[in-house]
C-alpha positions as CSV (number, residue, x, y, z in Angstrom):
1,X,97.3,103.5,105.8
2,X,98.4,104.3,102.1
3,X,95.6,103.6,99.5
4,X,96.9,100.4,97.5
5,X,97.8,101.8,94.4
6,X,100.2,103.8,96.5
7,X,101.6,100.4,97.5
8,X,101.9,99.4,94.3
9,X,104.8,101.5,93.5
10,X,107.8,100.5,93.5
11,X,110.0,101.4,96.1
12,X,112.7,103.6,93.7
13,X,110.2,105.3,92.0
14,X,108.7,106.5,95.7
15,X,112.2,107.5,96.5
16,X,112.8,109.7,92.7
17,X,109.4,111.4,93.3
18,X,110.3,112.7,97.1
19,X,113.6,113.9,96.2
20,X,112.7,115.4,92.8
21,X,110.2,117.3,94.9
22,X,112.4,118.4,97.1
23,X,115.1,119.3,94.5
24,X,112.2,121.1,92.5
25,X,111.6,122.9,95.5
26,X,114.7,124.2,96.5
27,X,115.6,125.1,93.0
28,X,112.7,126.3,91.6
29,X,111.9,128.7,93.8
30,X,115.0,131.2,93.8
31,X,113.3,133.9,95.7
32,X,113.5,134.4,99.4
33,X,110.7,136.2,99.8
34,X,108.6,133.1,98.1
35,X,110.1,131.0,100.6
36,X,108.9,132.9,103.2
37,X,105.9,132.6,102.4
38,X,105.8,129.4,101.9
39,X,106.7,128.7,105.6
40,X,103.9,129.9,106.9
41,X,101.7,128.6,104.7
42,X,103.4,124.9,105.2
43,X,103.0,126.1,109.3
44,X,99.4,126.5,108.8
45,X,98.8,124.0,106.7
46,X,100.7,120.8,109.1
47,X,98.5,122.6,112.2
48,X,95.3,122.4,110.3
49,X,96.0,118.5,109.1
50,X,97.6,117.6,112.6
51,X,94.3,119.0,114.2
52,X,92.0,116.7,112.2
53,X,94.2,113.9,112.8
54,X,93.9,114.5,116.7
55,X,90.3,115.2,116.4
56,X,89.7,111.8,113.9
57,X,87.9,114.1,111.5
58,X,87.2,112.9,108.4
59,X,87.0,115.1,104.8
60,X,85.4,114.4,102.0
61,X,86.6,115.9,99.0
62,X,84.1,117.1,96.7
63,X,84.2,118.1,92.7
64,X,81.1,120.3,92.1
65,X,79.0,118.9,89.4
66,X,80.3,115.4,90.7
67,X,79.6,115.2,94.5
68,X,82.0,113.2,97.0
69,X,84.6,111.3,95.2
70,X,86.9,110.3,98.0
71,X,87.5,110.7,101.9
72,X,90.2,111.7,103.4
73,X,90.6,110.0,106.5
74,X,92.3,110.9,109.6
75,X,95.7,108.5,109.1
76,X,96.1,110.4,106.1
77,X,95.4,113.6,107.4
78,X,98.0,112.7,110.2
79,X,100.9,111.9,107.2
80,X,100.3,115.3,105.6
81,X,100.8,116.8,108.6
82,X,104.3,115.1,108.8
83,X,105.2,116.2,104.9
84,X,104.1,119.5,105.7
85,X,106.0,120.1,108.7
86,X,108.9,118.9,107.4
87,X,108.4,121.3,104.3
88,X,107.7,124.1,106.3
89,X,111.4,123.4,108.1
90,X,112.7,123.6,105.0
91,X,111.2,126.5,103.7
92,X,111.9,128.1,106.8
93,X,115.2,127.9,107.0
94,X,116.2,128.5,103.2
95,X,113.6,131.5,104.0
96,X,114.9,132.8,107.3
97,X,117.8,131.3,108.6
98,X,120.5,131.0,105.9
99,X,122.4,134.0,104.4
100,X,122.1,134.3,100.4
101,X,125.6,134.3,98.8
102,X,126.8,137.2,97.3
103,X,127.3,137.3,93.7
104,X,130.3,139.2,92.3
């Protein structure tokens, strides 16, 4: 469940913020090395929120000098697990898989 002023979005602006993240992404980071990297900390990351979605843990996120100002439940943990994954495909294979080109 998305909290409601996620909802309240429109529908294109949703859609401009994914892809710009993924165009930001891919272009911003221009070494293969960070890429790398970036894998396996994506990895980590979806295995870590996928766990606490399995388990139905819940997280409170915490601000010193504030205490508990939210809760992350386990739905949501579940849905970063999904954006991670599929950043950590990306990463990997822009990090791994494909050949850089070779400049003249």
């Amino acid at each position: 469940m998305l909290p409601t002023w996620v909802l309240a979005l429109p529908i294109w602006l949703i859609v401009f913020i994914v892809l710009h993240a993924l165009a930001s992404l891919y272009v911003a980071i221009k070494y293969r090395e960070a890429r790398k990297f970036l894998a396996g900390a994506f990895f980590v990351s979806s295995g870590t929120c996928w766990y606490l979605w399995v388990t139905g843990v819940s997280l409170p996120i915490v601000l010193p000098y504030v205490g508990t100002v939210s809760v992350e439940t386990p739905e949501i943990s579940g849905q970063r697990a999904i954006v991670h994954f599929i950043l950590f495909l990306l990463c990997f294979y822009f990090g791994f898989i494909s050949k850089p080109k070779q400049s003249k």
